[in-house]
Structures are given as C-alpha cells and as structure tokens.
TIFI-610145 format. One record per residue: x, y, z of N, C-alpha, C in turn; residue in one letter. Coordinates in Angstrom, 1 decimal. Example, Ala and Ser with C-alpha at 12.3 -4.5 7.8 and 13.67 -1.06 7.14 Angstrom:
# residues 2
+--------+--------+--------+--------+--------+--------+--------+--------+--------+------+
:     nX :     nY :     nZ :    caX :    caY :    caZ :     cX :     cY :     cZ : code :
+--------+--------+--------+--------+--------+--------+--------+--------+--------+------+
:   13.2 :   -5.7 :    7.8 :   12.3 :   -4.5 :    7.8 :   13.2 :   -3.3 :    7.8 :    A :
:   12.8 :   -2.2 :    7.1 :   13.7 :   -1.1 :    7.1 :   12.9 :    0.0 :    7.9 :    S :
+--------+--------+--------+--------+--------+--------+--------+--------+--------+------+
***
This chain:
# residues 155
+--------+--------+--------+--------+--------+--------+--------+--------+--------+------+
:     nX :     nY :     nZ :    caX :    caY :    caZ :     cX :     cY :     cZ : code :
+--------+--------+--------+--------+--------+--------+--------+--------+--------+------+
:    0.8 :   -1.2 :    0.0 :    0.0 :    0.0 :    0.0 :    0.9 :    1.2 :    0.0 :    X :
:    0.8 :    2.0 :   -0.9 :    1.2 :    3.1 :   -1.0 :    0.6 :    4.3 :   -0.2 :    X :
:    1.7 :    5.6 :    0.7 :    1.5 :    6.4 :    1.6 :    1.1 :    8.0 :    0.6 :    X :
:    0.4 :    8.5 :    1.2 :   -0.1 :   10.2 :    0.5 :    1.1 :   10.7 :    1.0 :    X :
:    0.8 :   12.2 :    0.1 :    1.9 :   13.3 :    0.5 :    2.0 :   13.2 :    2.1 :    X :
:    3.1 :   13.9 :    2.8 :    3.4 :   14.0 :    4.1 :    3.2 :   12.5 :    4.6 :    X :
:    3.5 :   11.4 :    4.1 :    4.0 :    9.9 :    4.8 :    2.5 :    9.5 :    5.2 :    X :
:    1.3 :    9.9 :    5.2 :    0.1 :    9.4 :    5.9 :   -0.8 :    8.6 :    4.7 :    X :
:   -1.1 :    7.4 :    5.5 :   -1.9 :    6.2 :    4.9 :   -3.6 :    7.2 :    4.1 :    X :
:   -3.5 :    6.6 :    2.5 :   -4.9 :    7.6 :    2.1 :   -6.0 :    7.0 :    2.8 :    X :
:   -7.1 :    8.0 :    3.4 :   -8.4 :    7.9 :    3.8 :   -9.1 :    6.5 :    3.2 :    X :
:   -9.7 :    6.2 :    3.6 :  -10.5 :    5.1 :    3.6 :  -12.2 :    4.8 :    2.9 :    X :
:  -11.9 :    5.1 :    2.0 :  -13.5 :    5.5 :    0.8 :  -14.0 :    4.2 :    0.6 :    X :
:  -15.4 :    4.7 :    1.5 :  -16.4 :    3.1 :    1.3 :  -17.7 :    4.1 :    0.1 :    X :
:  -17.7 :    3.3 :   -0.4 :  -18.6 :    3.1 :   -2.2 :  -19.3 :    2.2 :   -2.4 :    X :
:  -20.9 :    2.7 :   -3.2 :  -21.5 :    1.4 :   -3.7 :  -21.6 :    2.2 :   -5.2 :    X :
:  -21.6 :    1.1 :   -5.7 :  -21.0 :    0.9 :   -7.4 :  -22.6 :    0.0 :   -7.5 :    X :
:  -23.1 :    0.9 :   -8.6 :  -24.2 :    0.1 :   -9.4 :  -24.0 :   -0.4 :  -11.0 :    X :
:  -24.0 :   -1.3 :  -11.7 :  -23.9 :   -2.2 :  -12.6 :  -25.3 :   -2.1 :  -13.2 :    X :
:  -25.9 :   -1.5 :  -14.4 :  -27.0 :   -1.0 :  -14.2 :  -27.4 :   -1.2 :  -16.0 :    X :
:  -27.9 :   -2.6 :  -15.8 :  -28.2 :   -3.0 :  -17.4 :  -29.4 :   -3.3 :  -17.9 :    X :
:  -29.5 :   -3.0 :  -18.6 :  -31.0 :   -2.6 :  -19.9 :  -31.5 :   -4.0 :  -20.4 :    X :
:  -32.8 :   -3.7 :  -20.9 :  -32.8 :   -5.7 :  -21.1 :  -32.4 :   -6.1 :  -22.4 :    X :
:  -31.7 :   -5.6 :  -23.0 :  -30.9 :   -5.6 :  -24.3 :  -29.2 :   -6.0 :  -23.5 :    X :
:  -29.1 :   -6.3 :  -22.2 :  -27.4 :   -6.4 :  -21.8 :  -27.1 :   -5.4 :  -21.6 :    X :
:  -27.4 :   -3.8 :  -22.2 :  -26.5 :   -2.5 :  -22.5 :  -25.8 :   -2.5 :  -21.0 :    X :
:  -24.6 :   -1.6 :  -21.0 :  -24.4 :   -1.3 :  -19.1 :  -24.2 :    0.3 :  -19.2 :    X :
:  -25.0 :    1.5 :  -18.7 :  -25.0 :    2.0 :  -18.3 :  -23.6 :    2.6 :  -18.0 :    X :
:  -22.8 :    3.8 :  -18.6 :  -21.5 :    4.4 :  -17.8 :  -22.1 :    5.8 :  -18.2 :    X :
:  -20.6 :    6.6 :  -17.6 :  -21.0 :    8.1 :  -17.7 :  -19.4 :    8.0 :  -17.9 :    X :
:  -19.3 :    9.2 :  -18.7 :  -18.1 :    9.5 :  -19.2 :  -17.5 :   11.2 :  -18.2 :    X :
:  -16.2 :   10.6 :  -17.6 :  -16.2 :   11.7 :  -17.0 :  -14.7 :   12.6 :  -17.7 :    X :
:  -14.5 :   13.7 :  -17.8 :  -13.7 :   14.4 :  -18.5 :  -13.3 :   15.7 :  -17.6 :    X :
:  -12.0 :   15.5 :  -17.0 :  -11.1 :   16.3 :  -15.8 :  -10.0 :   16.6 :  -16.4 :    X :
:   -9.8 :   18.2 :  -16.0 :   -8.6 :   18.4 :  -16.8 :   -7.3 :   17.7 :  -16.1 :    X :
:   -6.0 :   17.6 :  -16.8 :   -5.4 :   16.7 :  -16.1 :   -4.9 :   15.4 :  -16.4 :    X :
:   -6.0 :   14.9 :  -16.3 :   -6.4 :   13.6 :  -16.4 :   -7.7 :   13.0 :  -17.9 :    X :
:   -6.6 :   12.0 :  -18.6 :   -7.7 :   11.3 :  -19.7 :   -8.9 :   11.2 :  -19.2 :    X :
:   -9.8 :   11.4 :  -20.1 :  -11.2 :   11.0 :  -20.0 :  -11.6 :    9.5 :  -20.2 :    X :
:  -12.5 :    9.3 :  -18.8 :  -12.3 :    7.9 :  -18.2 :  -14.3 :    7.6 :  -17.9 :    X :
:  -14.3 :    6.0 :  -18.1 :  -16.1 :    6.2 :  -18.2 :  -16.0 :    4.9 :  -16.9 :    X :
:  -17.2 :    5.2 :  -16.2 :  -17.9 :    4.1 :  -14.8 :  -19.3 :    4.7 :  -14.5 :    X :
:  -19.9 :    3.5 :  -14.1 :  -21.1 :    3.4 :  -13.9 :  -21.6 :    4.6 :  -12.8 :    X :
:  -22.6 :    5.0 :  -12.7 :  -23.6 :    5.2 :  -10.8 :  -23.1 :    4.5 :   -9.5 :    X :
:  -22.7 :    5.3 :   -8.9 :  -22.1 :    5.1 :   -7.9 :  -21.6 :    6.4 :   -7.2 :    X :
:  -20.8 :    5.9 :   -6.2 :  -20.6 :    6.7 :   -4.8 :  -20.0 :    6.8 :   -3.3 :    X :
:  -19.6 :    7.8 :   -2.9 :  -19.0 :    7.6 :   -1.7 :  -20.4 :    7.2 :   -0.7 :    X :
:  -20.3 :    6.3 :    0.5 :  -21.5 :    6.3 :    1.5 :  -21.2 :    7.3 :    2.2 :    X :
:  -22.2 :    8.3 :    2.4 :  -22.3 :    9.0 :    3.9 :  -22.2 :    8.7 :    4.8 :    X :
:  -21.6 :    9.2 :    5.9 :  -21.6 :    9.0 :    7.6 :  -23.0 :    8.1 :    7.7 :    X :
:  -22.2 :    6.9 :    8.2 :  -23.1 :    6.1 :    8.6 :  -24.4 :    5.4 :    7.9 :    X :
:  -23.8 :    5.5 :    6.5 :  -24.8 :    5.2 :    5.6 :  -24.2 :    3.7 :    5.4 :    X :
:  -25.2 :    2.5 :    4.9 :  -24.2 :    1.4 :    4.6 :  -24.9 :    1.1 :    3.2 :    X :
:  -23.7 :    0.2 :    2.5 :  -23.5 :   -0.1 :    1.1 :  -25.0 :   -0.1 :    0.1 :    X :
:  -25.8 :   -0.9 :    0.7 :  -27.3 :   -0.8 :    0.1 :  -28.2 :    0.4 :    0.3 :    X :
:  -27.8 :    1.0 :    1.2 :  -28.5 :    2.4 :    1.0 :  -27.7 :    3.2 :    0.1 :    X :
:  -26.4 :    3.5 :    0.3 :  -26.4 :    4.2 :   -0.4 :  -26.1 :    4.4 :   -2.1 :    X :
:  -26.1 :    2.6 :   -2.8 :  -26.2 :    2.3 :   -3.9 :  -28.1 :    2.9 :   -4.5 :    X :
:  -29.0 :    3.1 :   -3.6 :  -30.4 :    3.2 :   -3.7 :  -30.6 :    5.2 :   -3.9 :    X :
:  -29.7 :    5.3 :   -3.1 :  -29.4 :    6.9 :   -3.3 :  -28.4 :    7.4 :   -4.2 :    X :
:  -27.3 :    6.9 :   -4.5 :  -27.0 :    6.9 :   -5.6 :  -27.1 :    6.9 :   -7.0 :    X :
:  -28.1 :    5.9 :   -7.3 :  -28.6 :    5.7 :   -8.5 :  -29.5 :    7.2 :   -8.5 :    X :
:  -30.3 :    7.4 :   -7.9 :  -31.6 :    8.2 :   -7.8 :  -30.7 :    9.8 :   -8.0 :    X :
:  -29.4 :    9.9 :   -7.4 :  -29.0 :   10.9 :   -7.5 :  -28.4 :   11.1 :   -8.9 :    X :
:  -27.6 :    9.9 :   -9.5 :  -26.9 :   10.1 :  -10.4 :  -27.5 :   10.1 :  -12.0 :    X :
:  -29.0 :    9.1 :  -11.8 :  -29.6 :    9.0 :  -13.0 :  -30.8 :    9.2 :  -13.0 :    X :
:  -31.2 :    9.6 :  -11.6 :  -32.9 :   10.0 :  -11.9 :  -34.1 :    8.6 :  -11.1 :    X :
:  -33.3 :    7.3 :  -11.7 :  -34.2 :    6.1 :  -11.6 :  -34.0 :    6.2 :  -10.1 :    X :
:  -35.5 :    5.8 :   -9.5 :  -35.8 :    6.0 :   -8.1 :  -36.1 :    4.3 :   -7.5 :    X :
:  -35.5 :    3.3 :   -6.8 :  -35.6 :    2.3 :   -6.7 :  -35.8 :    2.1 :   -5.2 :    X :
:  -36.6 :    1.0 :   -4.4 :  -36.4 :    1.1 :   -2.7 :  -35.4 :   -0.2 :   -2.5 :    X :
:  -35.1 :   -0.6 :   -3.6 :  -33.8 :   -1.5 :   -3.4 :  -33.2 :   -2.1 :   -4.5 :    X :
:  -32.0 :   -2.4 :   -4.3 :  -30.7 :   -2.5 :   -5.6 :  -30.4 :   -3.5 :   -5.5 :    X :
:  -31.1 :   -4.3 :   -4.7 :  -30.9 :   -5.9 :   -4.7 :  -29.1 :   -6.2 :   -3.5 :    X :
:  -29.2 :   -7.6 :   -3.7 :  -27.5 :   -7.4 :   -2.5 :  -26.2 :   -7.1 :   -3.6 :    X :
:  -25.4 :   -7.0 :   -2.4 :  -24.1 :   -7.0 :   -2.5 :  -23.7 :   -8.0 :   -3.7 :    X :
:  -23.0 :   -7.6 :   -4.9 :  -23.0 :   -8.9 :   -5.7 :  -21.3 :   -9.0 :   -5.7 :    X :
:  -21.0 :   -7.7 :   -5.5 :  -19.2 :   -7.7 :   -5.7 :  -18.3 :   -6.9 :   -4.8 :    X :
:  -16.9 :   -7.3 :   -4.6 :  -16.4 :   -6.2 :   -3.5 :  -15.2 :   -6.0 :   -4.3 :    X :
:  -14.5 :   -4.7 :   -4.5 :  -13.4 :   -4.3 :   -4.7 :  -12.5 :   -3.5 :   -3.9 :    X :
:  -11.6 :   -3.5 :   -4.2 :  -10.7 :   -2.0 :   -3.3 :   -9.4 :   -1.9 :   -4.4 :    X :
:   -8.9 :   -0.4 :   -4.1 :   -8.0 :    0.0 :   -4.7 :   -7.1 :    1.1 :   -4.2 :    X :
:   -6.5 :    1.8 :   -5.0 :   -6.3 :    3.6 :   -4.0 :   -6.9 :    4.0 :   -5.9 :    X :
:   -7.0 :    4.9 :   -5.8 :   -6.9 :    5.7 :   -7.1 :   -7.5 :    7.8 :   -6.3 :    X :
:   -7.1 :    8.7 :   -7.5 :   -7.5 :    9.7 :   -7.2 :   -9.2 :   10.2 :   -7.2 :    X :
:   -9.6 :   10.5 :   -6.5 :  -11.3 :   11.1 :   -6.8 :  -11.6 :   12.4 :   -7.8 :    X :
:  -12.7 :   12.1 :   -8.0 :  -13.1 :   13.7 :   -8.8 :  -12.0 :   14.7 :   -8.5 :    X :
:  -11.7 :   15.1 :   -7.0 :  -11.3 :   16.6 :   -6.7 :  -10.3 :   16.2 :   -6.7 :    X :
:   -9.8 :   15.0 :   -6.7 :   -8.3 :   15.0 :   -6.9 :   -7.4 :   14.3 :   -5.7 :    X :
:   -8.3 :   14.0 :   -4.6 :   -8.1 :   13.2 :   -3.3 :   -7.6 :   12.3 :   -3.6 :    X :
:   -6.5 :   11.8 :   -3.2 :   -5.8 :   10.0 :   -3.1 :   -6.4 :    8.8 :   -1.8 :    X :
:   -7.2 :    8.1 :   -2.4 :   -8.2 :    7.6 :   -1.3 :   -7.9 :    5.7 :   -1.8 :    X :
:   -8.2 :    5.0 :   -0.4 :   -8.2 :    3.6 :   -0.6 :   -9.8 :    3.1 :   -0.6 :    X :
:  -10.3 :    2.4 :   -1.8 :  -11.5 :    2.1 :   -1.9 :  -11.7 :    1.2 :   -1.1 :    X :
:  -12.9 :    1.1 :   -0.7 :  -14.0 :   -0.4 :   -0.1 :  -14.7 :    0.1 :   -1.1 :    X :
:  -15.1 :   -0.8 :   -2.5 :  -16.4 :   -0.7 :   -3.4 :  -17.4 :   -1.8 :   -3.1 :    X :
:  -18.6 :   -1.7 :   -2.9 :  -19.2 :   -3.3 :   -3.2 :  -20.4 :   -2.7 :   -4.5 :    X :
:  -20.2 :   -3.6 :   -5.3 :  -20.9 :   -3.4 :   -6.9 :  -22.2 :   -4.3 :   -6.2 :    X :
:  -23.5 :   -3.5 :   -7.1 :  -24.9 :   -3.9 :   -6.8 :  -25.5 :   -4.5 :   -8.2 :    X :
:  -26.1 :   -5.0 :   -8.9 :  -26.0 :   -5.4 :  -10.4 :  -28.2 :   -5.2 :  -10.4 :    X :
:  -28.5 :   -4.1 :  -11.2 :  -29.4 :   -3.4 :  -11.4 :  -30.3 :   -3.9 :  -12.4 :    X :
:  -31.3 :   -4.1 :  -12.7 :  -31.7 :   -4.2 :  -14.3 :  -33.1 :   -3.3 :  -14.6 :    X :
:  -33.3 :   -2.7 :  -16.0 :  -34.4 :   -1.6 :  -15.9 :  -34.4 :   -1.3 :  -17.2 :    X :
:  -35.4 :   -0.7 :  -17.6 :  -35.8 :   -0.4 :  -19.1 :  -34.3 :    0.7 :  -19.4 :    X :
:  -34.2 :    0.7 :  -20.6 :  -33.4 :    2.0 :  -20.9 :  -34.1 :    3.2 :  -20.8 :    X :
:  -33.5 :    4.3 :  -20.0 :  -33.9 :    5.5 :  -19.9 :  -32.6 :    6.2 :  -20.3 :    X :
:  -33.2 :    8.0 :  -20.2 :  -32.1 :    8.7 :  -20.5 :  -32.1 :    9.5 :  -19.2 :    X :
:  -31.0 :    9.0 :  -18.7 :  -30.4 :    9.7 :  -17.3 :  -30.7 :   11.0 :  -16.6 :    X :
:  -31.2 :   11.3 :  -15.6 :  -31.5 :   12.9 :  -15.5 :  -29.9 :   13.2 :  -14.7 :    X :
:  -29.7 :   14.1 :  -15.2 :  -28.5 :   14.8 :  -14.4 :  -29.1 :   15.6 :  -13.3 :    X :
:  -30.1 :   15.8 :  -12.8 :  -30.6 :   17.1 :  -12.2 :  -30.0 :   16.8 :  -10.5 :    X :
:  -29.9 :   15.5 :   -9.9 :  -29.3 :   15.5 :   -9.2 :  -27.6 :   15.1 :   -8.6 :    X :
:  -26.9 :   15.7 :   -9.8 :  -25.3 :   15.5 :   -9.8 :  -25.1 :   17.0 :   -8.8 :    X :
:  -23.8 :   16.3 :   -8.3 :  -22.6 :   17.5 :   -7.0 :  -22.3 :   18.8 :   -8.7 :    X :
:  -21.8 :   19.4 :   -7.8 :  -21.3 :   20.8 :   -8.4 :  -19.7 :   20.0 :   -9.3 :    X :
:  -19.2 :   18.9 :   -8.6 :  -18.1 :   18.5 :   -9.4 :  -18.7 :   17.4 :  -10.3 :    X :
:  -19.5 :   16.4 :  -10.2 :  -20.3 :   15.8 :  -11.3 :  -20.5 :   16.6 :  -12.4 :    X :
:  -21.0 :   18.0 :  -12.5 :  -21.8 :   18.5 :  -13.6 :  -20.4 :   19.0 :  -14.4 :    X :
:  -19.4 :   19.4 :  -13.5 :  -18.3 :   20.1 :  -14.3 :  -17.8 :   18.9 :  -15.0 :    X :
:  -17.3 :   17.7 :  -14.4 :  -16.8 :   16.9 :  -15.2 :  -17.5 :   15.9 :  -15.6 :    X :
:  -18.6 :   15.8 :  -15.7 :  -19.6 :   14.3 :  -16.4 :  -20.0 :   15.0 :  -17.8 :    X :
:  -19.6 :   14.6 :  -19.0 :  -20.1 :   15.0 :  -20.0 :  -21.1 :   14.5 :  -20.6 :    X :
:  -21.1 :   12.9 :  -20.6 :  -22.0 :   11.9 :  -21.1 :  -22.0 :   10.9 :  -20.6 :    X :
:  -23.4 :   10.5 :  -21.1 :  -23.5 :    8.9 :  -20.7 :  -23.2 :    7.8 :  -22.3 :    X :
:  -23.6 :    6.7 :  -21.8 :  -23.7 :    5.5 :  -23.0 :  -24.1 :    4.2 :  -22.5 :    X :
:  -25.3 :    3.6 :  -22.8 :  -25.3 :    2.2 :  -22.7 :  -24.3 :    1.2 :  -23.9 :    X :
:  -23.9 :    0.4 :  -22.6 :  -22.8 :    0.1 :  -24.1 :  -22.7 :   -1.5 :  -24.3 :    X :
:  -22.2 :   -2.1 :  -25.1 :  -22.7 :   -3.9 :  -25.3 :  -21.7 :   -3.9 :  -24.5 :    X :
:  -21.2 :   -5.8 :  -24.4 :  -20.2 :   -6.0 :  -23.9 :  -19.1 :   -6.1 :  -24.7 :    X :
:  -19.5 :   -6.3 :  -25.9 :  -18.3 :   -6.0 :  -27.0 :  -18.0 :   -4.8 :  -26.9 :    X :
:  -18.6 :   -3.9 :  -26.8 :  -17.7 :   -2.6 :  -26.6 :  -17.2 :   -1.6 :  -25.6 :    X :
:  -17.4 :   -2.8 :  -24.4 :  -16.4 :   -2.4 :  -22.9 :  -15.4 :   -3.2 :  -23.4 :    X :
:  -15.3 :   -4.1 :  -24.4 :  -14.3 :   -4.8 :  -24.6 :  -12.7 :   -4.2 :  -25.0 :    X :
:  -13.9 :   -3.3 :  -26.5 :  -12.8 :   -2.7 :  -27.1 :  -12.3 :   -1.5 :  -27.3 :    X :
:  -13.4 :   -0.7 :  -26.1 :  -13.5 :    0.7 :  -26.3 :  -12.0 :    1.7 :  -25.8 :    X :
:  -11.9 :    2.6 :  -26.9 :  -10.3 :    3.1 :  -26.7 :   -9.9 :    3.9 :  -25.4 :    X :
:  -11.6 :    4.2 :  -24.4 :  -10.8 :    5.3 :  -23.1 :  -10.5 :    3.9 :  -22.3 :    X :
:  -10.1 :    4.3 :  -21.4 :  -10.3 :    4.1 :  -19.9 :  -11.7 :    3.6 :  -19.1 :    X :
:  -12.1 :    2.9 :  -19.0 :  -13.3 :    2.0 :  -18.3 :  -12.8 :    1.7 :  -16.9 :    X :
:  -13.7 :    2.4 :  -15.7 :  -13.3 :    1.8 :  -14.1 :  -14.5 :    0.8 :  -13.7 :    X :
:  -14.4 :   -0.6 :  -13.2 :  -13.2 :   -0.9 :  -12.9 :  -12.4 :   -1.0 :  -14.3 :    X :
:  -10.9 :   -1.3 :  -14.3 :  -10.1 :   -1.9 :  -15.7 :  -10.4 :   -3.4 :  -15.7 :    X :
:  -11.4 :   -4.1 :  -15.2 :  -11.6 :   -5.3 :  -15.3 :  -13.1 :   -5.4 :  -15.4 :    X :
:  -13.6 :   -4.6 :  -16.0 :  -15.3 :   -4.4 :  -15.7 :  -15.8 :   -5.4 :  -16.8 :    X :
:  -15.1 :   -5.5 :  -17.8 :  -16.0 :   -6.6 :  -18.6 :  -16.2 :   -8.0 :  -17.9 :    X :
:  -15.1 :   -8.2 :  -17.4 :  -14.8 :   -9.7 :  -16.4 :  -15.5 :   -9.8 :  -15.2 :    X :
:  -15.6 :   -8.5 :  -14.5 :  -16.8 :   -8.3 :  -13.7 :  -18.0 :   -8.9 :  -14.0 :    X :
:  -19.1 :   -8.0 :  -15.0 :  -20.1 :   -8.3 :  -15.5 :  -20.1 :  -10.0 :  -15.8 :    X :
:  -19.1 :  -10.3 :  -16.5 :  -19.4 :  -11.8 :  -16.8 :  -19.1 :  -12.6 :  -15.5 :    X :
:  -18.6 :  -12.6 :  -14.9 :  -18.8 :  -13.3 :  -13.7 :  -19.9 :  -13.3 :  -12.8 :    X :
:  -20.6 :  -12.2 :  -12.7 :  -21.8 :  -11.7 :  -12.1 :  -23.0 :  -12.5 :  -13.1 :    X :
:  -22.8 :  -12.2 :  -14.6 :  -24.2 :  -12.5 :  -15.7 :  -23.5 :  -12.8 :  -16.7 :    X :
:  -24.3 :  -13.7 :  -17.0 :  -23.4 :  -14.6 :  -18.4 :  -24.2 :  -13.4 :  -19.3 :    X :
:  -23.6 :  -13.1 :  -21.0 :  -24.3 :  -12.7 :  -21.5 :  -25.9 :  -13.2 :  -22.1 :    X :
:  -26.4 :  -12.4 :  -22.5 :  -27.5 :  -13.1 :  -23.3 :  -27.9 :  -13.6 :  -24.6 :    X :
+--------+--------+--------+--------+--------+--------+--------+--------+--------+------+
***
C-alpha cells in the first residue's frame, strides 16, 4: 500500500457501485472528463455518507446520479478496493461493493449531480459487452468486462 503526500496512509473511501443494465445487456457508464487527467467512463455510484451502509447508499445513488428512483438494488454482488485519485483530486483507498441493477433503458437525468459531477460528467452511453471490450478510453473498474461476466453470463 502506498502512503499520500506528508508519509500518511490515504483515507479510507467506502462506495457502492451500481452495474446498471438494460434488457438488451447495455451497461449503463457516464463519461467523466477532468482536466489533467484522460477522460475515463464508470457506472452510478458513490462515496457512502456518515453512517450510511452499502445498500442504502447504492439506492441513493442511482436516484442521484440518473434520476431512476428504486427502494432496493438488490444485494451486495461484488467487493473491490484499490487507491486511485477522486473527482477533486483526493488519493483515497477504496472499499467498493458493486450492486448489479436491471431496468428499461432511460435517459439519465442529471438534475441530481454535485457541483463536481456537472463540471466533469459529459456523457453517458449504454454500451454492449463487446464494446467495454474494445472501447479506446479508460473503463473503471479496468476489469469491468470480467466483472459483468462473472456476475451474468451474457445473453
């Protein structure tokens, strides 16, 4: 595990990650674009609030990030961790647990995105799995196709 500036271990970021596919397979990302940094695409999701746990705040998440209002996201299907930088630029060690969603295709409302969502989220895309396969940005997780199929065979 690698240490942040000034020698101290990065914060501790618990997330639920929604996996969020159409009945056509599509999955659901948003494409986020930060200066700095390549423009990189991942699903709905989120830090949990104080004292919020994984399944709530996957249920609040969705509702924030795309509008769809759900009273449950079903269980825990996956757990990941990592460090990577956040939106603002924080060096943080993930707890993710991914929730695996299913819903008509809609078109996302942004209305409830942060003040840094709206600056850096440009777009969304439902996308096959051939084309998390071969698509030329950056996809988080970097193993998201192998996710999905472990989780759901295709159709």
């Amino acid at each position: 595990m690698s240490e942040a500036a000034g020698g101290t271990l990065p914060r501790l970021r618990r997330a639920a990650r929604i996996l969020l596919l159409d009945p056509d397979d599509r999955l659901l990302l948003f494409r986020y674009c930060l200066s700095g940094r390549p423009p990189f695409w991942c699903g709905p999701g989120g830090e949990c609030d104080p004292g919020e746990d994984f399944a709530a705040a996957a249920v609040r998440e969705l509702w924030e990030e795309t509008g769809l209002r759900l009273t449950d996201c079903g269980p825990e299907r996956a757990q990941r961790g990592g460090e990577f930088a956040t939106l603002t630029g924080e060096w943080i060690r993930s707890d993710e647990r991914f929730f695996l969603v299913r819903a008509d295709r809609f078109t996302p409302s942004y209305a409830g995105h942060t003040a840094v969502e709206r600056a850096a989220q440009m777009s969304h895309r439902w996308f096959t799995r051939a084309e998390l396969a071969e698509w030329p940005e950056l996809i988080f997780p970097v193993d998201l196709p192998a996710l999905l199929d472990s989780l759901t065979p295709a159709h």
